[in-house]
FIFIMAR-58524 format. One record per residue: residue in one letter; x, y, z of N, C-alpha, C in turn. Coordinates in steps of 0.05 Angstrom, whole numbers, plus 5000, padded with zeros to 4 digits. Layout:
! FIFIMAR-58524
AXYZXYZXYZ/...
//
This chain:
! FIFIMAR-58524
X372788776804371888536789372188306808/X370788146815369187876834371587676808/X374087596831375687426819374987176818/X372887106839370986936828369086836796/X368287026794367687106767368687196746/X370587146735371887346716370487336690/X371287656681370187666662370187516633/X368787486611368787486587372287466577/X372687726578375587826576377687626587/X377987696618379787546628380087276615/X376887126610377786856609379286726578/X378586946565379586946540382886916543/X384187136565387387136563388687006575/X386586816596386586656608387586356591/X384886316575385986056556387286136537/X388986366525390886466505393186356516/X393086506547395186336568395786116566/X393785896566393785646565394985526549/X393985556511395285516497398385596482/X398685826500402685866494403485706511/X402985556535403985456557403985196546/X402285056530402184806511404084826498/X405585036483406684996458409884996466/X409885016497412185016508412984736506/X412884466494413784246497416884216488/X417683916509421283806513420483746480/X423283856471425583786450424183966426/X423484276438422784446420423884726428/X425484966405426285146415424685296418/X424885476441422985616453424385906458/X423486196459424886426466424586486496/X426386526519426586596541427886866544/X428886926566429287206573431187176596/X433787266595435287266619435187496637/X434587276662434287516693436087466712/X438787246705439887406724442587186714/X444787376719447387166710448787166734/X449986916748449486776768452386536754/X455186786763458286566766457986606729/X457586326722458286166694456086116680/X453586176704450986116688449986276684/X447486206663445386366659442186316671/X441486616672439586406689437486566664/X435286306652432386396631429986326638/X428886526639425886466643424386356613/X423186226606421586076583419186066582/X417886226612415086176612413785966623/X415285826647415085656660414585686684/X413585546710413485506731416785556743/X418485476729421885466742422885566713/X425385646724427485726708429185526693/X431285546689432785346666436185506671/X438885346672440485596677443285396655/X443585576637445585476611447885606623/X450385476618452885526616453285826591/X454986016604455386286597457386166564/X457785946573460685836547458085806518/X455885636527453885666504453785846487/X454086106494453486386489454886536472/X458086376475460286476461462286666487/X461486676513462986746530464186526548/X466986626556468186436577467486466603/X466686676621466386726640467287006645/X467886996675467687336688470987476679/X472387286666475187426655474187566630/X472787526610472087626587469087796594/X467887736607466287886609463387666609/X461187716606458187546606458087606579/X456687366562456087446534453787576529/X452287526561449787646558448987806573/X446687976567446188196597442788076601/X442388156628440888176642437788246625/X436888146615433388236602434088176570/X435688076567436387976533434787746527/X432387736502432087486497433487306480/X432587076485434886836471432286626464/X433886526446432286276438434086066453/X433285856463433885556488432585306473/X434385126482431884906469431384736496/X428184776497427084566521427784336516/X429784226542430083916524428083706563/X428183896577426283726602425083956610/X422383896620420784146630421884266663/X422183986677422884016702425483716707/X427383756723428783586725427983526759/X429883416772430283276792430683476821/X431883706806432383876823430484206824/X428384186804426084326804426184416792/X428684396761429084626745428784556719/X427984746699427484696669430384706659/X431084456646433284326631433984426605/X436084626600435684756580438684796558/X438284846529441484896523441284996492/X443085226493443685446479444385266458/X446485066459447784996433445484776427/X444084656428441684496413440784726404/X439184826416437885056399439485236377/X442385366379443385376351443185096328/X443284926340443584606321441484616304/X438684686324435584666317436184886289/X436485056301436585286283437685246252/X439885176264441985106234440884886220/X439684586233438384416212436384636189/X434484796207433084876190433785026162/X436185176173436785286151438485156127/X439784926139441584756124439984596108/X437284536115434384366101434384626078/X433784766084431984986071434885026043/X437685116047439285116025439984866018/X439584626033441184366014438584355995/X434884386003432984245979433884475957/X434384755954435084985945437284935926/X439384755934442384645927444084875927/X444385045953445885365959447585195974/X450185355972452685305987452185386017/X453085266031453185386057456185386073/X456585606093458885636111460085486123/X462085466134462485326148465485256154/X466785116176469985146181470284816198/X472284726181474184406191474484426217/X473584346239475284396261476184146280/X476683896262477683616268476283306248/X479383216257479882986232478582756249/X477682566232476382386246476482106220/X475681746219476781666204474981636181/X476981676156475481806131475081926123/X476382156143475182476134475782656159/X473582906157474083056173470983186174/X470983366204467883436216467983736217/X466383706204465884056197463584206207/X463884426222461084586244459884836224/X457584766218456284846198454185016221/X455885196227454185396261452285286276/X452885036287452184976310451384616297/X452484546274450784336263453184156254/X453683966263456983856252454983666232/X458583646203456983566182460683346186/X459483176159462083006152462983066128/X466183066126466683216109468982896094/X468082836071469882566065472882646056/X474182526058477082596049477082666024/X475782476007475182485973474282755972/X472882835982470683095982472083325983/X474983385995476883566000477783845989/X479783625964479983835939479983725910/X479783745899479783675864482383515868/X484083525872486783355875486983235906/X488082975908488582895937490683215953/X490283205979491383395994492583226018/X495683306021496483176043496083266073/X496683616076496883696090493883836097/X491983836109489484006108489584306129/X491784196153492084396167491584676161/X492484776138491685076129489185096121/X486384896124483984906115482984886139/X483784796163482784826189481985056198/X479485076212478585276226478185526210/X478885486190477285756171474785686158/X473485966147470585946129470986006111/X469985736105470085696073467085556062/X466385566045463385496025463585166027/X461885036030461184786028458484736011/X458584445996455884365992454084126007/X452684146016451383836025450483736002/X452583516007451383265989449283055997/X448482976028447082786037446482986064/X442883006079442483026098440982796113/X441682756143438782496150438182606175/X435682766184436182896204434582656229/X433282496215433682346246435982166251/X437982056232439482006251441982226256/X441082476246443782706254445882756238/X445682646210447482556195447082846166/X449582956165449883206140452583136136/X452683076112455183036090455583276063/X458783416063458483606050461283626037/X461183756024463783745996465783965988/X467683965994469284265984469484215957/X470384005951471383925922468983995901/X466983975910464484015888464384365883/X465084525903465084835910467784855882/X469084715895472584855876471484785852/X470784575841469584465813467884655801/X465784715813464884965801465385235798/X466785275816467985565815471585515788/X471185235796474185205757471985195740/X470385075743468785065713467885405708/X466985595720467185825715469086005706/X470685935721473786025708474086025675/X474185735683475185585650472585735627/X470485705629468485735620469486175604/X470586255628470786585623472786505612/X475186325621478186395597477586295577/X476186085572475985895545474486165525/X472386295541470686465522472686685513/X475686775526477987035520479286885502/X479286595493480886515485480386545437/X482286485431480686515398483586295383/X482386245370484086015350486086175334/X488686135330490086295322492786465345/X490686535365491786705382494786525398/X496386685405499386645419499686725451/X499386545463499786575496502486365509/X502086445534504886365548502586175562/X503885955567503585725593505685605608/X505085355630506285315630506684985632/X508284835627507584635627507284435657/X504384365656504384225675503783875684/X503883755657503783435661505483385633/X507183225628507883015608506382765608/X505282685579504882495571506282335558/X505782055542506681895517506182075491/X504082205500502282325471502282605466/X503482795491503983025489504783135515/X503383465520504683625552501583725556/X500883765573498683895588500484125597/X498684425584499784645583497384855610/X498184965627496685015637497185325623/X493985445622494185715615493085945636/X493385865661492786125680489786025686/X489985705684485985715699485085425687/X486585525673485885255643486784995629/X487584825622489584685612489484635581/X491384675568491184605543492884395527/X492284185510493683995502495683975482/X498483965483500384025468500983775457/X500083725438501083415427503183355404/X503983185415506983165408507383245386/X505683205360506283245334506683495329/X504783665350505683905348506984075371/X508883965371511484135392513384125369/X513484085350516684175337515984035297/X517484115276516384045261518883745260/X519783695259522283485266520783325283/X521383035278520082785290520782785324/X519182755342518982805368519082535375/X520382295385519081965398517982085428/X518282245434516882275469517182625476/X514982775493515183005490518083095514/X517882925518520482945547522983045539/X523082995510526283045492526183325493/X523783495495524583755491523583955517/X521483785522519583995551520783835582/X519884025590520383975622518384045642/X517283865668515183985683516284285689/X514484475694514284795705515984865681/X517184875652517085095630515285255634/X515885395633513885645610514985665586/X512385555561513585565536511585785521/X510885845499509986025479508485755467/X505585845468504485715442502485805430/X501185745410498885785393496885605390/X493385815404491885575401490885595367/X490985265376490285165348486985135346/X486285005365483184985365481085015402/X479685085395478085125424474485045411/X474784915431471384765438469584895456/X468885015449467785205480465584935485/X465284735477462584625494464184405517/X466884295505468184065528469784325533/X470284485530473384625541475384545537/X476284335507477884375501479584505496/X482884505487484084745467486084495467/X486284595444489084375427491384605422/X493784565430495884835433497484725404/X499684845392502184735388504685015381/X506384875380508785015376510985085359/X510784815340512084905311510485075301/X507385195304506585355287508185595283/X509285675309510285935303513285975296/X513985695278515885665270514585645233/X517885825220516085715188517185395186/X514485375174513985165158516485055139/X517684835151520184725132518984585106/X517284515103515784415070515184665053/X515184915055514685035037517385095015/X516285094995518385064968519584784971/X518684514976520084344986520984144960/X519284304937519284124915521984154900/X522784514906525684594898527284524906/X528384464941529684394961530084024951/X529283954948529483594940528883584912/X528883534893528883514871528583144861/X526683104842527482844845529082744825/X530482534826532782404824535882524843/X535582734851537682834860538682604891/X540882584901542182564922542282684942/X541982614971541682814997543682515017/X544582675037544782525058543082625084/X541982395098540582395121540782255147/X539182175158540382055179537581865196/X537881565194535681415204534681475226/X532181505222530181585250528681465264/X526981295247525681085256525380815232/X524980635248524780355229521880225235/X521380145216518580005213517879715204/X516479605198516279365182516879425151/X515779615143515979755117517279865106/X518979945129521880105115521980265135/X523980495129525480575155525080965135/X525481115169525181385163527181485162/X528881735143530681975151529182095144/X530982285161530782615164532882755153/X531782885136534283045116534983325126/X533183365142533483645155530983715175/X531583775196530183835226526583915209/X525383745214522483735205522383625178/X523783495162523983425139524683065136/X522482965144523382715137522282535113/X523482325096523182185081522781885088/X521681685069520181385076522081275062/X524481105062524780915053523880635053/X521880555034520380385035521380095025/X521179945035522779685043523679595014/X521479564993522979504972524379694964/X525080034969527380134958530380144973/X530479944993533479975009534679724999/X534879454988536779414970535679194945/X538779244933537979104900537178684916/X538578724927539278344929537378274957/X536878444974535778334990533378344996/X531378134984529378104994526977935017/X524678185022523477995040525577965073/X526878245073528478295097527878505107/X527278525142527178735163528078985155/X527079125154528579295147531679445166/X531279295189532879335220534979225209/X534579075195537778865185539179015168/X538279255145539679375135540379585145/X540479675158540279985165539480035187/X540180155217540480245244539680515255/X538480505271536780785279540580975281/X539381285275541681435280543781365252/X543381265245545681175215544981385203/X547281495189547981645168547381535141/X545481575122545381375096545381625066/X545781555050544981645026543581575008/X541381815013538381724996538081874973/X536481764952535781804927533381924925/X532382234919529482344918527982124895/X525882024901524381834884522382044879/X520782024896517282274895517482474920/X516882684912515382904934512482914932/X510982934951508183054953508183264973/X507983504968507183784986505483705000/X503083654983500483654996500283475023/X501483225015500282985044503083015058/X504783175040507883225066509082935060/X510282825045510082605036512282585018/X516082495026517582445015518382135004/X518982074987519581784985522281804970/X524081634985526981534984527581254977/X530081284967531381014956533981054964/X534580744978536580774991539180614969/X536980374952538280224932540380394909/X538480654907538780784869541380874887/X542380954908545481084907546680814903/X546480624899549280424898547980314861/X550380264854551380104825547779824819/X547079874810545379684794546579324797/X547179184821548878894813547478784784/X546278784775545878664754546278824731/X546879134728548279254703551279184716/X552679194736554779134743556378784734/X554578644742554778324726554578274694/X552878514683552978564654555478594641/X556478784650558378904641561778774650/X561578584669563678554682563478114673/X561578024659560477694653557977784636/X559677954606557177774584556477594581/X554877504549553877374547555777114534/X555676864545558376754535561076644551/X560476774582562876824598562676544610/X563976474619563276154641564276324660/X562076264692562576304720562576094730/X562876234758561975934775561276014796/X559875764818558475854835556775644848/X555875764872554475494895551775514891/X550475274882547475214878546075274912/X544875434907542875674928540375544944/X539075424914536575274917535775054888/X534074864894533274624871530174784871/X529174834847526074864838525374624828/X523474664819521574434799522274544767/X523174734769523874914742527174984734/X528474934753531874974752533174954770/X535475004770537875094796538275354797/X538275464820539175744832542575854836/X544575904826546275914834547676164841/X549176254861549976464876552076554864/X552276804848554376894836555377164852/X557377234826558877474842557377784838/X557777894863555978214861553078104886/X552677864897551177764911548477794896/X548277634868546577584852546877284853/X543777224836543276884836542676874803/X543376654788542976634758541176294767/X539976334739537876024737539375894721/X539475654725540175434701536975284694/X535775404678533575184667533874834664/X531574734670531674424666533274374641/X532074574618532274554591535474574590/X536574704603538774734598542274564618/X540674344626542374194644543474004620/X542973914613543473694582543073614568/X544673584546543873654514542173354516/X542473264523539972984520539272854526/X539072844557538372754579535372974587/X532572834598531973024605532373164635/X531173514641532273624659531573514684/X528473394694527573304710529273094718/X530572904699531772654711535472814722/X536472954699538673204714539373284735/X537173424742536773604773537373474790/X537073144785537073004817540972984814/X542073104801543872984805545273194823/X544473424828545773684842544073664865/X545473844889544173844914545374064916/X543874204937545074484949547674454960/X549074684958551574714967553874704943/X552874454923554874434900556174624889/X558074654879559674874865559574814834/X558974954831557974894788558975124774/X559974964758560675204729559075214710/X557875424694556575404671557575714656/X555375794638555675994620553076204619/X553976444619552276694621550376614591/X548576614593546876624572545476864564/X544177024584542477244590542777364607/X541877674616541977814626540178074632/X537178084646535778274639535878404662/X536878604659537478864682534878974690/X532979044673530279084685528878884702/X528078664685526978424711530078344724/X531978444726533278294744533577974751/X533977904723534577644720536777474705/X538777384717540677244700541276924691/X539976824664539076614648542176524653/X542776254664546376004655544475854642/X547075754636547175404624549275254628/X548574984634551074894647551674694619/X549774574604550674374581552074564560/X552074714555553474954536556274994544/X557174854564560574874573561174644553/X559274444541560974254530559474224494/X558374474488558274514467555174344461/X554674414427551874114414552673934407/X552673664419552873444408551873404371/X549973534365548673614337550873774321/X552373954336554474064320556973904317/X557473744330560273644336558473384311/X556473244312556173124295555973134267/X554773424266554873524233557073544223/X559073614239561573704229562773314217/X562873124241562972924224561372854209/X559472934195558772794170555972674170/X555572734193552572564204550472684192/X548872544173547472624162544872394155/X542772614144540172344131542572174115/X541471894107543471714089545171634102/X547271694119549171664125549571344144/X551371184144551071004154552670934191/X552070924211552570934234552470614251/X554670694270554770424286553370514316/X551870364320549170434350551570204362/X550770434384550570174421549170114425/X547069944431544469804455545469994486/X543870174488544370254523540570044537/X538970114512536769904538535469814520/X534169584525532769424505529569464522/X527769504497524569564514522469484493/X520869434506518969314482517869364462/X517769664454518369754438520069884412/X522669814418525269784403527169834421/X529169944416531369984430532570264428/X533770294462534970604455537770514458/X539470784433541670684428543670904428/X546370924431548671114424548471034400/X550071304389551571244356554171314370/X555671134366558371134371559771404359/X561771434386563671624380562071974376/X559572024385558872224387557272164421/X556172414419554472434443550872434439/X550772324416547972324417546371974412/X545372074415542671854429539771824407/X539171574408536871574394535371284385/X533371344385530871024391530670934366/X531070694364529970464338527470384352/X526270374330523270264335522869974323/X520769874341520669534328521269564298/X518869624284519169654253520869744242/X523969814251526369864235528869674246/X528169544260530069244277530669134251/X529869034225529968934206528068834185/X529068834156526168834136524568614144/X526568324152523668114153522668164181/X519668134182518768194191518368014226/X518267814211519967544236522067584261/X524267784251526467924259527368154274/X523768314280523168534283522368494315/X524968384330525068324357526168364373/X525868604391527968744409529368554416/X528168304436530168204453532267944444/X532567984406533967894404537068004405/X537368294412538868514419539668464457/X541968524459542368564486544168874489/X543868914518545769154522549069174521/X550269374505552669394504552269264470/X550569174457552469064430551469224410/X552469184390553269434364551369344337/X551269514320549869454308549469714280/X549669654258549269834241546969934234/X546970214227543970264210544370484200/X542170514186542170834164540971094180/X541671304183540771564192537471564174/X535271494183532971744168532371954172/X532972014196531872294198534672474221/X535172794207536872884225536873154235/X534873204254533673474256534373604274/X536273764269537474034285536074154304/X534274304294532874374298531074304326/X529974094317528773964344529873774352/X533073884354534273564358533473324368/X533073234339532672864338534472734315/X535072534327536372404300534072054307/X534172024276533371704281534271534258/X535371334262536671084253534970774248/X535370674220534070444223535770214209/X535169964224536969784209535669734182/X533269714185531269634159531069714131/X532570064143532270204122535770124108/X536970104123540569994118539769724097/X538769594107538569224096537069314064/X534769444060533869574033536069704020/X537769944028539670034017540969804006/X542469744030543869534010543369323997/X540269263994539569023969540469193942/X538769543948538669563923540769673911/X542669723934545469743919546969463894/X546569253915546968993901545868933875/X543269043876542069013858542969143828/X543469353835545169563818547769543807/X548569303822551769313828551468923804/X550768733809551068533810548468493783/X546468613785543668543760544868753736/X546968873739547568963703549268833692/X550768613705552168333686550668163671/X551968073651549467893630550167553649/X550667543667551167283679548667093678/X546167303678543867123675541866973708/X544267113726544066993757541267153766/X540566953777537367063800537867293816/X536067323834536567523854536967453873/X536567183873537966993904540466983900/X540667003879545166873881545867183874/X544767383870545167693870546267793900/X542967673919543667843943545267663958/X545567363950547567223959550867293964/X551767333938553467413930554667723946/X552068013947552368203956552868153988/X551767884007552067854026554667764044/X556567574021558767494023560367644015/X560067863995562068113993562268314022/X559768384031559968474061561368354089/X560168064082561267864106563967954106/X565667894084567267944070570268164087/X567468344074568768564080568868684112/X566768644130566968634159569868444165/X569868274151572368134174574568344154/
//
């Protein structure tokens, strides 16, 4: 064949030639063939005019102590990174071309979201750099393990599963995650134990966190929540009082969520139940002693027995003290004696009285200051309605307005006491149910109305008045020698009508008149001179008009007037 001319054929394998010789371009891996190993190098043909010669270390060999990694006519993939250098030779290297390699495959499982291989083999800041066969990735500190890790050294240089989280292959950049690997491989876990797991059932854990609110129980993969209420049937303030980190305790799940992976554990379950028959065990009205557990605004808790506690509720801890802390009566840890009030099974629900074990103070004041007794005692407080005063048994009795003085009213009274005073009066009342004890302080000195009946004081009767005030409307007056009081009105000052003039009266002077009216009852008395001056005409009249003397009624009442004069001096 005229190599001049070549054939059809030839020229065909000729430009086939051509085009693999194109496809040889810098910064693309290409397959070569080693012809000859030469010390530390290699020497590859690529299909080039010149050779290319890689370090034997590329390869995974050290040199002529270990042996050549490679033999003589082996192909390899190289990555062309210069066609020809300086010194006539094609520029070439094993480890780009694994790199090349590995982006591809690291593209192909991160769009996929497949784990890929890979081993730590240095710390750097922020983290650490991880060789993903021939492809270094960054590995963040956060990214590590599910929990911070101090020490990583034992994760060094081994293979272990990674995820890429971020690739950027032009600027060279693969970020990848252990922690996302462990996460899913617990959530599988959890996912198989949670599904072995059944409500009811009894397993061992152990405890691995304390809370305020309970223990995080780990169960071999899993964690389950032990909350305080249920670690013991007896009041718990913190789970610390009974658990300890690393126990292994016994418990029973109570509930499981298979969709969050919950489980709620507890541990009095597999204890009996201290409320059953609880209605027999406490009885109400009966007596128990217990012992204060907790205090509230509302009242304060015992426990009558380990899971058995009762509410003493603020109004039942005492007779006298109200509108008090309940901290002020009674001290966490105190020993007290309570009174069964109510049980409820159902809501678990005791109610105590701490009052009903002590004496009733006000059946005690009954019985010890009837009705009738005079006490005594320091005014507490002034109302608009009475005085408060502090008796014995640390009770308070009222003295009503009504009942400060027999005839004075109470409003003007009251001002005469101030707190602190010491006062005597008299038990009047006593209601043990409302808890209230009625004094009187004017009843130490008896009714002016009785002390008067007894003298004689009566309608008709004739009386000597004091002037205490003169007012424009008549005058208010004493009746001498008693204690009562009472108003002449203009129109009884005297019959003529001329005469019927307060301020011919002054204070302090005396003066006679007749009782008209004398009512017990609503005690009033009232007195008039007017009605006195008629009496005695028509006494005169009676007395002086049945002689045949023939005399007027001027020299009648004359006469009757100089018998009186008379008789005053």
């Amino acid at each position: 064949m005229n190599s001049l001319n070549p054939s059809r054929e030839d020229f065909a394998a000729l430009l086939n030639e051509s085009f693999e010789t194109q496809e040889l371009y810098e910064g693309s891996v290409v397959k070569g063939t080693v012809i000859a190993i030469e010390k530390d190098l290699a020497v590859i043909d690529v299909g080039l005019k010149v050779e290319g010669r890689i370090p034997l270390k590329e390869f995974g060999g050290r040199g002529r102590e270990d042996g050549p990694a490679l033999s003589v006519g082996d192909e390899v993939e190289v990555y062309l990174e210069r066609v020809e250098n300086a010194l006539g030779e094609a520029v070439l290297s094993r480890d780009k071309a694994r790199r090349e390699e590995s982006w591809v495959r690291l593209e192909v499982a991160f769009e996929a979201g497949e784990k890929v291989n890979g081993q730590i083999f240095n710390q750097v800041k922020g983290g650490f750099t991880v060789d993903l066969d021939g492809a270094v990735a960054f590995l963040p500190r956060s990214q590590v393990d599910i929990r911070p890790v101090r020490d990583v050294t034992p994760l060094m240089h081994t293979p272990q599963p990674f995820q890429i989280l971020k690739m950027d292959k032009r600027r060279g950049n693969i970020v990848v995650s252990r922690r996302v690997v462990l996460e899913e491989t617990r959530a599988e876990q959890r996912s198989e134990l949670v599904q072995s797991l059944e409500e009811g059932q009894i397993v061992e854990g152990v405890v691995k966190n304390i809370t305020d609110y309970g223990a995080f129980v780990d169960l071999g993969g899993i964690d389950g929540l032990l909350h305080v209420t249920d670690i013991a049937w007896r009041r718990i303030n913190h789970p610390s009082e009974v658990l300890t980190i690393g126990q292994t305790v016994k418990v029973q799940i109570i509930r499981v969520n298979q969709d969050t992976h919950r489980i709620s554990l507890g541990m009095k379950q597999l204890e009996t139940d201290p409320w059953d028959g609880i209605d027999a065990k406490y009885p109400v009205g009966a007596k128990f002693a217990g012992r204060v557990t907790n205090i509230t605004d509302y009242g304060a808790f015992v426990e009558l027995e380990p899971g058995i506690e009762g509410l003493i509720h603020v109004s039942e801890m005492s007779w006298t003290k109200k509108n008090v802390h309940p901290g002020k009566i009674v001290s966490t840890s105190q020993e007290v004696d309570v009174m069964i009030l109510e049980v409820d099974p159902v809501k678990r629900r005791i109610s105590l009285g701490l009052k009903q074990t002590l004496q009733n103070p006000w059946e005690a004041f009954a019985e010890k200051y009837p009705s009738g007794t005079e006490v005594e005692g320091e005014v507490k407080n002034k109302t608009e309605f009475g005085l408060f005063i502090g008796l014995d048994g640390d009770v308070d009795g009222m003295v009503h307005l009504s009942d400060l003085d027999w005839n004075r009213p109470g409003e003007q009274v009251i001002e005469e006491y101030k707190k602190g005073d010491v006062v005597r009066a008299v038990v009047l009342d006593v209601d043990v149910d409302k808890e209230r004890i009625s004094l009187g302080i004017k009843q130490l000195g008896g009714d002016p109305f009785d002390t008067a009946a007894a003298g004689e004081i009566r309608k008709g009767a004739v009386v000597t008045c004091e002037v205490t005030e003169v007012k424009e409307g008549g005058l208010e007056a004493k009746i001498v020698d008693t204690d009562l009081t009472t108003f002449v009105r203009r129109a009884d000052l005297a019959r003529d009508r001329a005469e019927q003039r307060p301020e011919r009266f002054s204070v302090g002077e005396k003066f006679d008149a007749r009782v008209t009216q004398f009512d017990k009852k609503n005690r009033r008395v009232s007195v008039s001179i007017k009605a006195l001056e008629i009496a005695e005409e028509k006494e005169a009249v009676a007395q002086y008009g049945s002689s045949d003397s023939g005399a007027s009624l001027g020299d009648i009442l004359g006469a009757a007037l100089k018998a009186r004069e008379g008789g005053d001096e």
